[in-house]
N, C-alpha and C positions, 0 to 999 in steps of 0.2 A: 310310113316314112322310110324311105331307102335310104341307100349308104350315105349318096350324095347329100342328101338336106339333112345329114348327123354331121356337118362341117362348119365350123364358124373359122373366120379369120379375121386379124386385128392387131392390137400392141396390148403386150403384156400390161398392165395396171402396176406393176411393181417396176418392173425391169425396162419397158418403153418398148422393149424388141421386138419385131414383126414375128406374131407364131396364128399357129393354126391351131387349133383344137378340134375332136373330132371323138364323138360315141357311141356307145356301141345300143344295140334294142332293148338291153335291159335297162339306160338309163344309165349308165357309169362312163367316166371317160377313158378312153383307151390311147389315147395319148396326145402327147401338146407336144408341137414339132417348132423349130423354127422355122420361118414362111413369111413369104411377101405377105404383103392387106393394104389394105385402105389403111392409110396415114391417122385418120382424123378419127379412129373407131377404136375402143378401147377394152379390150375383154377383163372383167375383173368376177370374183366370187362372189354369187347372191347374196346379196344382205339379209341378217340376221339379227331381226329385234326381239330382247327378252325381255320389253314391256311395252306393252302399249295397250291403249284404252280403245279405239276406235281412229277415224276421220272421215274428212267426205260428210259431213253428215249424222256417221253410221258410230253409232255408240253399241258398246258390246257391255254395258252398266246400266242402259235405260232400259225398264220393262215395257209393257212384254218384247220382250229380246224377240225376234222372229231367225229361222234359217236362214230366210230368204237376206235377213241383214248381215249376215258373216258369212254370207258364203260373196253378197256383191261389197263388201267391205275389201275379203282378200283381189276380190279380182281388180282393185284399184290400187291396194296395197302393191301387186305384183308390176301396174305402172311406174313405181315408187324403187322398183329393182330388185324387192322384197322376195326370198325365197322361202325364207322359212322365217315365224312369229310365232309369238306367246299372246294371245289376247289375255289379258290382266282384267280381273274380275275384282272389283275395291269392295273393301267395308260395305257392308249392308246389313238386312235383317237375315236370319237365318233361312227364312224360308226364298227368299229372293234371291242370295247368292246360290241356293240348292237351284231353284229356276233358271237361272242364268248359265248353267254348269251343263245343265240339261239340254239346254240349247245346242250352247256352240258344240257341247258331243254328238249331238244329229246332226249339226250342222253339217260333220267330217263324215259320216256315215253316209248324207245323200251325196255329194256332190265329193268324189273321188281326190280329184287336184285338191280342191280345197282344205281336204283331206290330210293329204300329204304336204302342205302348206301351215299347218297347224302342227310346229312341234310338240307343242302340250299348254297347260294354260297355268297363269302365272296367277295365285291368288293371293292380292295386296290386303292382309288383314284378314278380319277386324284384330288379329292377338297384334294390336300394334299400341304405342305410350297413348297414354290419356291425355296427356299434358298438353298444355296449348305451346304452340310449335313444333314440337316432335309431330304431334298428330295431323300436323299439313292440315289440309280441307276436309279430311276423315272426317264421316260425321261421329261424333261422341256418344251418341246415343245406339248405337251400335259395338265400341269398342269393350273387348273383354281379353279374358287371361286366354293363354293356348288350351285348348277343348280336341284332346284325342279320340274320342269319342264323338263328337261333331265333323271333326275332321275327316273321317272316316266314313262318314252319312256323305258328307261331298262328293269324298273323294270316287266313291260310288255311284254317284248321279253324274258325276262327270265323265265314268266312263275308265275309269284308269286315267286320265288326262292330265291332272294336274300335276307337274314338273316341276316347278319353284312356288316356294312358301316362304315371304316376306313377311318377319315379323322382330317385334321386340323382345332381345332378351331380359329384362328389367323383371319381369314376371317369374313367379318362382317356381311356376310351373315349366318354364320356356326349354329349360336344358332336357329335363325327359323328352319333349315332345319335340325335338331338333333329335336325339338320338331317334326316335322314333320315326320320325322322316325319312332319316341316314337309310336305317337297315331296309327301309322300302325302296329307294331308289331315287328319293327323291330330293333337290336342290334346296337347301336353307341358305335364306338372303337376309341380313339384318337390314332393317331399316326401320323409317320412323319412331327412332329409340331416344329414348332418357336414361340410357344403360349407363352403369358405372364401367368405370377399364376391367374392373376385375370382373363385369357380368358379361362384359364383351367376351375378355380369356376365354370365359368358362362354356359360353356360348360356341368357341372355335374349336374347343377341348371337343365341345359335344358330336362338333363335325356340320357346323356353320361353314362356308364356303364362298360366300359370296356379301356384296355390300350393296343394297339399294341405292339410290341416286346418292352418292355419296355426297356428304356436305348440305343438304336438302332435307327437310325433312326434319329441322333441328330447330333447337330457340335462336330468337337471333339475337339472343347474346350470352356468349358461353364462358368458364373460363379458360382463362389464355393455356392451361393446363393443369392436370390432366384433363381430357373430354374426350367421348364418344366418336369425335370425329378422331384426332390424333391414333387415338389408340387402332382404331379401324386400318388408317393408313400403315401404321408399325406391324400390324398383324400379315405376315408374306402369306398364310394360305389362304386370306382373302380376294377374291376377284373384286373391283372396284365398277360398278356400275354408273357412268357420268352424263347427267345432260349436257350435250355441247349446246345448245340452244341460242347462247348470247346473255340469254336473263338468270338461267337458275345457277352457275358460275361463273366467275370473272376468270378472265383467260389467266391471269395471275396464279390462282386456285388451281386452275386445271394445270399450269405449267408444272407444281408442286406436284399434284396425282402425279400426273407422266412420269415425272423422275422418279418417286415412293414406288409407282405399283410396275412401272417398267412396263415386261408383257403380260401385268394380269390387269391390266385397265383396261375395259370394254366401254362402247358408246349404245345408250338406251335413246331413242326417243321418249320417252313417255307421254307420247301422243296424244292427246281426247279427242273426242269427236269432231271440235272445232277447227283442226287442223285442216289447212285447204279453205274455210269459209271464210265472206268477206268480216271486216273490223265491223265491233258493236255490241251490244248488252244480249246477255244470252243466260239460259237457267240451265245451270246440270246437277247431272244426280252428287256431285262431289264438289260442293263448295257454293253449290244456292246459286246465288246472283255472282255474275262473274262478267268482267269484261276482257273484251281481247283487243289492243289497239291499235293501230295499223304498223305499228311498227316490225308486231304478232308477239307484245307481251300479253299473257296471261294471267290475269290475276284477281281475284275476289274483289266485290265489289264493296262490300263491309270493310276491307281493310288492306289496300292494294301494296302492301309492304307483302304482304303473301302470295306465292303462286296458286294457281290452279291445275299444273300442266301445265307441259306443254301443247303450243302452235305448230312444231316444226316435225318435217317428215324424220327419216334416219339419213336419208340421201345425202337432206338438205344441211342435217346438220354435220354429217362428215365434208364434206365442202366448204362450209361456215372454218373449221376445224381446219384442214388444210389451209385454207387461204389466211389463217390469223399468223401462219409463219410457227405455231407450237411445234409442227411435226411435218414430215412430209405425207403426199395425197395418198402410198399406198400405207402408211403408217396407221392414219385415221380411219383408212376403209378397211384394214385389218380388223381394227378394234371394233368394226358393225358387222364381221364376216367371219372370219374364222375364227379370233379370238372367242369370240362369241360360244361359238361350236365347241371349242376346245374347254371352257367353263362350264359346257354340260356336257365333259365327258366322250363329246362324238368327234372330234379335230380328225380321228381318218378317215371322216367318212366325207368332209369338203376341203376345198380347196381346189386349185386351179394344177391337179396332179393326177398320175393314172391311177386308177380303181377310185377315186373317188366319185359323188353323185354327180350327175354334169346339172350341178344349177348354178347358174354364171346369169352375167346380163355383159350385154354388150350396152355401151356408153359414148357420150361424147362432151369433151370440156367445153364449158363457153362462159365467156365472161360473165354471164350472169348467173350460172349455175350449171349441174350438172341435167345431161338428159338422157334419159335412159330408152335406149333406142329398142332393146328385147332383151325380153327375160326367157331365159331357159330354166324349167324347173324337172329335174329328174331326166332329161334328153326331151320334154316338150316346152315346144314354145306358145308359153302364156300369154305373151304380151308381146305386141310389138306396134312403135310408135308410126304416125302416120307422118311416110315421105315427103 
């Protein structure tokens, strides 16, 4: 690639203004100028999901996991505007989350991009509540206390990979093994908890950082205070993880985060496989019989007050998210993009600025939704949509 095709041109995603962007061979951008472009083209920062399960199809939960399934998962995800993901690996047996781990780390080993598209992998569970509702679709027969020593068998099979660890502090094991995390390098998310406020504290004390799908993942019926959720929101060094989806918060709920967490609120898809396929009855490895209905709620077929996951890409749901009037377009695509970055720690290494990665997508608004016309990942372009 020469000088010339390291140039994109378009409208800031924040600011509106005509600019240029332009990087250099090693993959870094060298600098954003103001410049004429095309009206209709929109350069913003590749998105950035710190959960998801799969779509398309392509589950990253189902065995046998194949390469060949995460390596053409990402290159769909990349349609999606997607530059960097956490494939989330839930609840299972021990020897099958070890399997699964093994995978997606070949996965990154054969196939380069894909590679570098794979921040690290996000393991939901099993150290997550027993209890029905905290436990979401988790199957139960899998759930136990936090296991430092199991942990560390994964953590090995995966390669050095795994980056976030979703779990509940309610276990009286939980605060060793969040400090234990810490000193390794690695991101503690509470979620699916029955914590008390003082095991949440203790859990933040320990250098917990982050909230899984906030508000999710709970009984549904809590008291009006103290609870698990409250507290989570009072705690500042928590990052707040939210599905914008439509189903798994009401915009009401999310209006409160926004104001609570400010700029540590991020937007997850938490994606499954079913994401992208038409409505109907479908079996997954998290939550059995499950229906999805054209509306593209998700939810168990046993007991449809509960979700399954989400249906919805990240794209789709920061767009949902903008157009509900909570926040403005570059506000919501912050919270799937850089914020994101900035929650584990890497905020200089993206964004739409010099020396940062050149992974951006160029875009275009339309009433129906957003579409992502190419993805730039590291200065290559992965994706680009058909004229």
């Amino acid at each position: 690639m020469d000088s010339h095709d390291r140039v994109r041109a378009g409208r800031h995603y924040a600011t509106g203004e005509p600019m240029e962007l332009a990087w250099n061979s090693d993959g870094r951008i060298e600098r954003v100028l103001s410049s004429g472009g095309n009206e209709e083209i929109w350069v913003a920062p590749g998105l950035i999901d710190l959960q998801i399960n799969g779509g398309y199809g392509y589950d990253f939960n189902s065995l046998p996991l194949t390469t060949e399934t995460v390596i053409q998962a990402t290159r769909r995800l990349w349609e999606k505007g997607l530059t960097l993901f956490y494939p989330t690996v839930i609840t299972n047996g021990d020897e099958e989350i070890e399997q699964l781990l093994r995978v997606i780390d070949a996965a990154c080993l054969e196939d380069e991009a894909v590679g570098s598209t794979i921040g690290g992998i996000h393991l939901e569970g099993p150290f997550l509540s027993p209890e029905e509702g905290p436990r979401g679709a988790h199957d139960s027969r899998y759930i136990k206390a936090p296991d430092w020593a199991l942990f560390t068998r994964w953590q090995a099979a995966s390669g050095n990979r795994i980056r976030i660890v979703t779990l509940s502090p309610e276990w009286p094991e939980a605060a060793d093994f969040i400090r234990a995390c810490v000193e390794t390098g690695i991101i503690v998310s509470i979620g699916h908890t029955a914590a008390t406020p003082a095991q949440i504290r203790k859990a933040v004390e320990a250098g917990a950082t982050m909230s899984t799908h906030l508000g999710n993942g709970a009984h549904l019926t809590l008291p009006r205070h103290p609870n698990y959720i409250w507290e989570q929101l009072a705690q500042d060094q928590l990052w707040a993880g939210m599905i914008a989806d439509g189903y798994h918060l009401p915009d009401s709920v999310i209006k409160v985060m926004l104001r609570a967490k400010q700029s540590k609120a991020v937007l997850v898809s938490d994606a499954v496989y079913l994401s992208g396929m038409p409505p109907g009855k479908y079996e997954t490895h998290i939550g059995g019989h499950v229906v999805l209905t054209p509306e593209g709620r998700l939810h168990l077929a046993r007991k449809p007050e509960l979700l399954a996951g989400s249906a919805m890409m990240l794209a789709d749901a920061v767009w949902r998210l903008a157009r509900s009037g909570l926040c403005a377009f570059s506000e919501a695509w912050d919270m799937a993009s850089v914020l994101p970055a900035q929650a584990m720690g890497q905020g200089e290494r993206y964004g739409l600025k010099r020396g940062a990665q050149a992974d951006f997508v160029l875009l275009e608004k339309r009433e129906e939704g957003l579409r992502i016309v190419e993805t730039v990942k590291g200065g290559h372009s992965v994706y680009q949509a058909d004229r």
